[in-house]
KELUM-507868 format. One record per residue (C-alpha): y, x, z; residue in one letter. Coordinates in nm, 4 decimals. Layout:
BEGIN
          y          x          z   code
          Y          X          Z      A
...
END
This chain:
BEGIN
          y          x          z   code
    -4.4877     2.5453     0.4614      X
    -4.5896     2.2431     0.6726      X
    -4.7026     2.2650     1.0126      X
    -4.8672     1.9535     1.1058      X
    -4.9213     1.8694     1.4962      X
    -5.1609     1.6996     1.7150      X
    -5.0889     1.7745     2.0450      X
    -4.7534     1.6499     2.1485      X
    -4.6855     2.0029     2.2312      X
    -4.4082     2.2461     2.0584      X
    -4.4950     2.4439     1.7548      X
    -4.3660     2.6977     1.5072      X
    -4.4182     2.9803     1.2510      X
    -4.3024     3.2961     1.1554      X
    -4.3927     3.5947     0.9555      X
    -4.5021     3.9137     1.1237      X
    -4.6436     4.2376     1.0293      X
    -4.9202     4.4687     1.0769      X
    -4.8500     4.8360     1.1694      X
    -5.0522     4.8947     0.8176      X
    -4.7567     4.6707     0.6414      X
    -4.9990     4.3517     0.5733      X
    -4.7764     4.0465     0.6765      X
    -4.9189     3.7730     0.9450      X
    -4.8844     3.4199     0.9854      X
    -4.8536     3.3794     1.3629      X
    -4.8006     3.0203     1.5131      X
    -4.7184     2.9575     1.8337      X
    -4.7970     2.6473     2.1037      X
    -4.6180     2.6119     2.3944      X
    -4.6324     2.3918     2.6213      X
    -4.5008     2.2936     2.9887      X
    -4.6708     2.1868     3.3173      X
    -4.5546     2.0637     3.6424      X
    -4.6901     2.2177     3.9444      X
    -4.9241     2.0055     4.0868      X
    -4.8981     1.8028     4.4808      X
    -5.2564     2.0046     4.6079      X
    -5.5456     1.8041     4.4841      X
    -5.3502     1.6980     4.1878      X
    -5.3772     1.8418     3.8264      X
    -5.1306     1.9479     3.6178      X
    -4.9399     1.7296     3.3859      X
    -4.7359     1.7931     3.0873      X
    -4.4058     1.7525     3.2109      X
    -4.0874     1.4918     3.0718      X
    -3.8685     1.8196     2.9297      X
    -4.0434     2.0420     2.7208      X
    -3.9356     2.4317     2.7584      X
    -3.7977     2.5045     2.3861      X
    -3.9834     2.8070     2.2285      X
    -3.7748     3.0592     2.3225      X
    -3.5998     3.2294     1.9578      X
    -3.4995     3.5333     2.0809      X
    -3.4758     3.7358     2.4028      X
    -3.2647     3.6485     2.7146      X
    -3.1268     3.8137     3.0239      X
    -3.0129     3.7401     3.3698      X
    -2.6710     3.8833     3.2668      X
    -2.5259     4.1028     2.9719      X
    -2.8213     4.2039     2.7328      X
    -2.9061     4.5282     2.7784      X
    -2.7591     4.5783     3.1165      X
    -2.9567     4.3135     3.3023      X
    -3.3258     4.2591     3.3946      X
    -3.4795     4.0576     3.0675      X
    -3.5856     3.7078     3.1784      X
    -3.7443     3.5352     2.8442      X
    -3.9159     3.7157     2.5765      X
    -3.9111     3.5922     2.2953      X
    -4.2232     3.3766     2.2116      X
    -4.2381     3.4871     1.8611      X
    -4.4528     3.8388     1.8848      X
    -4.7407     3.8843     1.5760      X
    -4.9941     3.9480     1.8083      X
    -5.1104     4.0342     2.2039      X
    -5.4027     4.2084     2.2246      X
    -5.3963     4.0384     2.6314      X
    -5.2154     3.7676     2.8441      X
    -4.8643     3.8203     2.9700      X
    -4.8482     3.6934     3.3344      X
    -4.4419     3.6559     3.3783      X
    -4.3037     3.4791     3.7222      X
    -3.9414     3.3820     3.7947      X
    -3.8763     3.2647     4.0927      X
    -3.7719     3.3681     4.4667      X
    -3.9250     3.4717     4.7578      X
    -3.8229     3.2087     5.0718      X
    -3.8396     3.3289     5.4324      X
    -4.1331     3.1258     5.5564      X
    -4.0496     2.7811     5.7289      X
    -3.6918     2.8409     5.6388      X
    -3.6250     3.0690     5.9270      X
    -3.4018     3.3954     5.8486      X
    -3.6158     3.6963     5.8033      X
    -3.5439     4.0760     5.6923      X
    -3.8810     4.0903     5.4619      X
    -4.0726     3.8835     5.3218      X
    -4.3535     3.9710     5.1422      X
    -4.4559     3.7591     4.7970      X
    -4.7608     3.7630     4.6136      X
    -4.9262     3.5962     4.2871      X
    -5.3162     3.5171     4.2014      X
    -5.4334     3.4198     3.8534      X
    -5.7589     3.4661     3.8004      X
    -5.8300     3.7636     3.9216      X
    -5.5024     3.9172     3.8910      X
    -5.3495     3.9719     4.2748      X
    -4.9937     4.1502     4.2937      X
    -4.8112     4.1319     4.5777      X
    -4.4878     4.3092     4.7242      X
    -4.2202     4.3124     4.9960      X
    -3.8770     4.1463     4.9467      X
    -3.6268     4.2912     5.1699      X
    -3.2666     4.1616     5.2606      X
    -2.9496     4.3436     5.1242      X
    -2.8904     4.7043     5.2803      X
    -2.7211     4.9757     5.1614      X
    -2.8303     5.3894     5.1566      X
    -2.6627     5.5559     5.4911      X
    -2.5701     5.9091     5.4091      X
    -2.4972     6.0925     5.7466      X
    -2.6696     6.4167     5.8179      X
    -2.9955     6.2913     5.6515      X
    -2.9763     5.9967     5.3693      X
    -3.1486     5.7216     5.5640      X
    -3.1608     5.2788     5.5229      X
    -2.9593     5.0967     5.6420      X
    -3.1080     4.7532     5.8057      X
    -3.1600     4.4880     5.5817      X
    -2.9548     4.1400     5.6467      X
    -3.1524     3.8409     5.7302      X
    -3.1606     3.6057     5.4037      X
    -3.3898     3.2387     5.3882      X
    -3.3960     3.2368     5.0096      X
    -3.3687     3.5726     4.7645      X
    -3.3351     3.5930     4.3962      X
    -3.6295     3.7918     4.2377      X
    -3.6048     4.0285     3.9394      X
    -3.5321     4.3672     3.8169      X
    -3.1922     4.4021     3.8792      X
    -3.3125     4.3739     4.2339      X
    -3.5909     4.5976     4.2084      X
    -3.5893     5.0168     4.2492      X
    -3.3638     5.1615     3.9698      X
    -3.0156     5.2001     3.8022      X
    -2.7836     5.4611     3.6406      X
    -2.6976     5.7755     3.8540      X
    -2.3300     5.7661     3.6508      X
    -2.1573     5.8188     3.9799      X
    -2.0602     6.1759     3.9218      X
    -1.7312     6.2675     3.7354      X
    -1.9191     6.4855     3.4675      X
    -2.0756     6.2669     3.2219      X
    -2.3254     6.5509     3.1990      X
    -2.4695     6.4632     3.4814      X
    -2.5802     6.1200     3.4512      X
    -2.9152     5.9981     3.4271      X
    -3.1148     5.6912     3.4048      X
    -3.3846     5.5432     3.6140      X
    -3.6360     5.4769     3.3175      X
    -3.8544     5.2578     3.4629      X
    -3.6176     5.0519     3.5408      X
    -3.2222     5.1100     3.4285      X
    -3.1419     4.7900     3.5183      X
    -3.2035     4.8218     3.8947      X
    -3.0051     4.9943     4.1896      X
    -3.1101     5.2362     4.4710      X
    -3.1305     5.5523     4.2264      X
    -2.9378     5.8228     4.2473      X
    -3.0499     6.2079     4.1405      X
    -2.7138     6.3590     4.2865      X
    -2.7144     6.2974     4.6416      X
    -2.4075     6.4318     4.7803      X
    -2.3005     6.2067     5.0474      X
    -1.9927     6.1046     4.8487      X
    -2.1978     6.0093     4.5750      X
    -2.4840     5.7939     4.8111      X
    -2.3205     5.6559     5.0777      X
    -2.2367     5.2738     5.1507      X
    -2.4458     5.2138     4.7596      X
    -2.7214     4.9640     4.7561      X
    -3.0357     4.9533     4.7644      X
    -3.3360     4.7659     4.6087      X
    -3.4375     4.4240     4.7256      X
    -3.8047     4.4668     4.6512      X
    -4.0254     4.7235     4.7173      X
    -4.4113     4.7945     4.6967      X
    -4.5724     4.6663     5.0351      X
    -4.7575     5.0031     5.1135      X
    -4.4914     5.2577     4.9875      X
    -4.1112     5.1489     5.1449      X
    -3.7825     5.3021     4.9464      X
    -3.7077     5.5726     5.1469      X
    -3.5148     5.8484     4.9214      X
    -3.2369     5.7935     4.6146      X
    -3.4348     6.0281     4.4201      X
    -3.7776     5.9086     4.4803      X
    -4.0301     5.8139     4.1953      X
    -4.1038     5.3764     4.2817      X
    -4.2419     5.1870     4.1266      X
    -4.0079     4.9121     4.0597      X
    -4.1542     4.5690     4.1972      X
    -4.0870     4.2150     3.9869      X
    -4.2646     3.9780     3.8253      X
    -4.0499     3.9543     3.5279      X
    -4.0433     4.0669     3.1779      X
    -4.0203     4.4310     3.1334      X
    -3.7081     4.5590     2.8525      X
    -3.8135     4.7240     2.5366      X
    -3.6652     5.0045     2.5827      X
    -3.7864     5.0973     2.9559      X
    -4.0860     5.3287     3.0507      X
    -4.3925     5.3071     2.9812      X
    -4.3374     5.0190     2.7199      X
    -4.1108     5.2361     2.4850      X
    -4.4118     5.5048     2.4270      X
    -4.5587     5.2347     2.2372      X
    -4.3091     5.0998     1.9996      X
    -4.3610     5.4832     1.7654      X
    -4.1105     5.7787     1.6462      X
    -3.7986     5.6732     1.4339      X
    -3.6178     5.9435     1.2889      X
    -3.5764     6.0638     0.9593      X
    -3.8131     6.0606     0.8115      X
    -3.9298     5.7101     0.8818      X
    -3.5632     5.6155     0.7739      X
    -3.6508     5.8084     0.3796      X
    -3.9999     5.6945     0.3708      X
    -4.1786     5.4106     0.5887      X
    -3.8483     5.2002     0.6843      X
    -3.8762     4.9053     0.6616      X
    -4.2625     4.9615     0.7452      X
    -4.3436     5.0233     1.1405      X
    -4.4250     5.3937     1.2053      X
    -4.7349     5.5193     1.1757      X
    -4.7560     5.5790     1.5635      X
    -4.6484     5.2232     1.6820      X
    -4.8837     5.0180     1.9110      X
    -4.9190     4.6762     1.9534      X
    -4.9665     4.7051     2.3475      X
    -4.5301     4.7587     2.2439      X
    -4.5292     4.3231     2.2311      X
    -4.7021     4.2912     2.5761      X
    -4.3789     4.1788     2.8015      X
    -4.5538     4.1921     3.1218      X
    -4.6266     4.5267     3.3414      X
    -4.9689     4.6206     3.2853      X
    -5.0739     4.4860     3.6275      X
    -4.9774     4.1360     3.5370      X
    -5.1638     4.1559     3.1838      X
    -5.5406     4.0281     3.1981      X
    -5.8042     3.8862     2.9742      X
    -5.6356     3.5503     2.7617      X
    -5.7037     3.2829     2.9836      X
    -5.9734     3.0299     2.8982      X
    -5.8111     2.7486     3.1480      X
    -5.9273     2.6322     3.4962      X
    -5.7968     2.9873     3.6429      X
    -5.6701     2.9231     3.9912      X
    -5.3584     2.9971     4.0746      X
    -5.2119     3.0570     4.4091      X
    -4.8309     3.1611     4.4754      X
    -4.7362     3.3191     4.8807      X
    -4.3792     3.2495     4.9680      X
    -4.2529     3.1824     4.6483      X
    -4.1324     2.8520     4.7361      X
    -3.9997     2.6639     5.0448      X
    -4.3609     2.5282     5.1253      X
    -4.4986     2.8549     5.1545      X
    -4.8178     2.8393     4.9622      X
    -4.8672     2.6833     4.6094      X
    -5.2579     2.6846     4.4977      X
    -5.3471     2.4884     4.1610      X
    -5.5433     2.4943     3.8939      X
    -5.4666     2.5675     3.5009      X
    -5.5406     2.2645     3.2607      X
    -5.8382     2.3555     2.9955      X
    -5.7335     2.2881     2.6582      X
    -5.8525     2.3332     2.3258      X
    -5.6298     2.4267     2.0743      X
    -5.8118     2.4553     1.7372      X
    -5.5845     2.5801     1.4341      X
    -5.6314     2.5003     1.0818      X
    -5.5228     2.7884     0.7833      X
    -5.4918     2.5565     0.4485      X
    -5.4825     2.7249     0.1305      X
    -5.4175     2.6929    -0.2178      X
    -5.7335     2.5105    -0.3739      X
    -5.8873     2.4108    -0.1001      X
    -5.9926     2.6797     0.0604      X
    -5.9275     2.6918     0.4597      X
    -5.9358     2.9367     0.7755      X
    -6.0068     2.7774     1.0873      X
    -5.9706     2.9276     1.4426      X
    -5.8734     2.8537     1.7670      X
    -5.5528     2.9750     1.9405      X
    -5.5449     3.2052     2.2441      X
    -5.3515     3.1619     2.5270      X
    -5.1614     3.4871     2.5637      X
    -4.8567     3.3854     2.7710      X
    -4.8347     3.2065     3.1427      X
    -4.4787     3.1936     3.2440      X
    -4.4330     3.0301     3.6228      X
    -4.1231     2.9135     3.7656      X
    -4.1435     2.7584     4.0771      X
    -3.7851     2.7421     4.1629      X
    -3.8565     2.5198     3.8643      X
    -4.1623     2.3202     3.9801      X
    -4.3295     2.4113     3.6388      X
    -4.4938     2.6383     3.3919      X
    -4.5556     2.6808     3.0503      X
    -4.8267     2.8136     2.8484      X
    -4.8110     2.9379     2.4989      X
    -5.1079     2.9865     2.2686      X
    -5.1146     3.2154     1.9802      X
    -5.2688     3.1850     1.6042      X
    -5.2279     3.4254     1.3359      X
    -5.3815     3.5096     0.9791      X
    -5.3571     3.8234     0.7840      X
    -5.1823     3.7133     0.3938      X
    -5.3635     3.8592     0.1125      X
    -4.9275     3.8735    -0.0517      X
    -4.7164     3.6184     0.1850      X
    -4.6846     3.3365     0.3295      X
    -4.6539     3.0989     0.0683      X
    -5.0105     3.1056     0.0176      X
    -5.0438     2.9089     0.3056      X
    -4.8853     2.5112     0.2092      X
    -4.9822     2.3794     0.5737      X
    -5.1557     2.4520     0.8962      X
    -5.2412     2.2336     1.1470      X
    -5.2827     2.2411     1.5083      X
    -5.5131     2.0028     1.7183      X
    -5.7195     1.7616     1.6367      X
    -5.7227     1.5243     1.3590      X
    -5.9536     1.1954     1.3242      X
    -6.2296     1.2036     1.0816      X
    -5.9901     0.9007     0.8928      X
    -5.7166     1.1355     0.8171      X
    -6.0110     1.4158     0.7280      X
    -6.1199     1.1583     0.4594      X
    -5.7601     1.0612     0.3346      X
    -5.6851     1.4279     0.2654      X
    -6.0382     1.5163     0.1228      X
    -5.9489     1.2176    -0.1175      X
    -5.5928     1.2908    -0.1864      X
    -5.4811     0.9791     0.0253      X
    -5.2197     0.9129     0.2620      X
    -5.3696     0.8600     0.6038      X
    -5.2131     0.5794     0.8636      X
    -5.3543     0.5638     1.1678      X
    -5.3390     0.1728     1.1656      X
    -5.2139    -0.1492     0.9333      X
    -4.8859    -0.1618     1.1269      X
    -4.8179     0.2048     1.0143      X
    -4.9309     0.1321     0.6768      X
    -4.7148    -0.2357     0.6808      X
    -4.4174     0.0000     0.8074      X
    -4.4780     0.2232     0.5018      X
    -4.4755    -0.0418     0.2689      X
    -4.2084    -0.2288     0.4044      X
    -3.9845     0.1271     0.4139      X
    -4.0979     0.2290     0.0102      X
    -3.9923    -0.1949    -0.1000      X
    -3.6532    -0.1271     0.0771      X
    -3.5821     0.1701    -0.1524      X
    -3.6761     0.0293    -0.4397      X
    -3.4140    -0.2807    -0.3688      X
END
């Protein structure tokens, strides 16, 4: 298949499939922005953020926070909101807490970063005080959480759902067991960590894993029977919310464009506010004799970095196959002039000027010499 492009953005394809078993075309757009100087718009910036292939972690996979997600997923019903970043002590003066937030639209989320401390397990299991810090890594493994695998017997482990990844859990809390262990950098602004054992919500702005509460209750039952008679179908109870990355309070509407967007002590100047670009992206299904689907993608993904100074967007097309994908000899995305419109109704080759058709002619003489 041949995916023609417009935009001087990054593209691809891939195959994916509907719970029901009917495959999907899905293309993906992505492209990357500098944050804007205030008053300024955005602007595509000089390196382009590859599409990412498959996932990626802060550290080991599966035993670190996730921090891409791969941009290949068949479909999202809403927009993923993802931030990586830091929170930064405002005016570069030590603090203890700091507390970070994120608008988009109307999303708001905000929380409370907190310097390293560790549990204190005397006659009551109280925290420490946090250290001072100017600039503090944000993610899950920060963030409420962790394995309980302290004890001796194995049989009394346990896992922090929510959040494995994380630190500050522990269901045991014999002193032994609690004491001097750390605790979570992040924390929700109106409910502090207080107990080992207690039930928080775990505070980032990352990517959530696939296999952590509540995401997992979507991706459906495989046992057995699936394995003798759907595999390699999805199960029958698998949900589609399963390839939203983002917590569900960082998942809104897709975004149409000229959203505002205003980040609170996630950088060293204290307050970013700018404004997404509004772009079109129309999508073009050709098939076999002539026939055509045309859409327009949706942007389902807004990932901001401003340790970075950018963000990307990615945009989302796909088409149900009536068998598979070769159906489908070439889509294209953007916009194409009415010239090359008329070349391809007519079974032409289009160039876009004489110097491109001079260069052709020169290059086609060359290999016949």
């Amino acid at each position: 298949m041949e995916l023609l492009n417009s935009t001087g953005m990054l593209d691809g394809y891939t195959m994916g499939m509907k719970p029901d078993g009917r495959e999907l075309l899905v293309v993906a757009i992505k492209a990357t922005f500098t944050i804007p100087k205030s008053g300024e718009k955005p602007q595509l910036a000089e390196q382009q953020a590859p599409l990412i292939m498959a996932d990626t972690f802060t550290g080991e996979p599966g035993y670190s926070a996730p921090f891409y997600e791969v941009d290949y997923s068949p479909i999202k019903h809403r927009c993923d909101v993802l931030l990586n970043g830091s929170a930064y002590a405002p005016q570069g003066r030590p603090a203890r807490m700091v507390q970070v937030g994120m608008r988009v639209g109307t999303l708001v989320k905000t929380f409370n970063v907190v310097g390293d401390r560790c549990w204190n397990a005397g006659v009551v299991i109280t925290p420490e005080p946090p250290a001072e810090f100017t600039v503090l890594p944000i993610s899950y493994d920060k963030a409420f959480g962790g394995l309980d695998n302290f004890h001796d017997d194995k049989n009394k482990h346990s896992a922090y759902m929510l959040n494995p990844v994380g630190k500050g859990y522990h269901q045991r809390l014999a002193s032994e067991l609690v004491d001097g262990m750390p605790m979570p950098n992040t924390e929700e602004a109106n409910r502090p960590v207080q107990t080992p054992n207690g039930d928080y919500k775990p505070m980032a702005f990352g990517p959530l894993g696939r296999g952590w509460s509540p995401r997992l209750q979507y991706a459906g039952t495989y046992d057995q029977d699936w394995i003798d008679n759907i595999f390699p179908f999805l199960p029958a109870d698998f949900q589609e919310a399963y390839y939203q990355a983002a917590p569900e309070d960082q998942q809104i509407p897709y975004l149409k464009g000229g959203e505002e967007v205003v980040l609170i002590n996630l950088s060293p100047e204290g307050r970013i506010a700018f404004t997404l670009p509004v772009i079109e992206m129309p999508v073009v299904f050709f098939r076999k004799k002539g026939e055509r689907h045309e859409t327009f993608a949706v942007i389902d993904t807004l990932v901001i970095e401003p340790d970075k100074g950018t963000f990307s967007l990615t945009w989302r097309a796909s088409l149900p196959l009536k068998k598979n994908m070769f159906e489908i000899p070439q889509v294209l995305v953007g916009k194409m002039s009415p010239g090359w419109w008329r070349a391809r109704e007519l079974g032409k080759t289009y160039y876009p000027s004489l110097a491109h058709l001079a260069k052709a002619n020169k290059a086609a003489a060359e290999e016949e010499e």
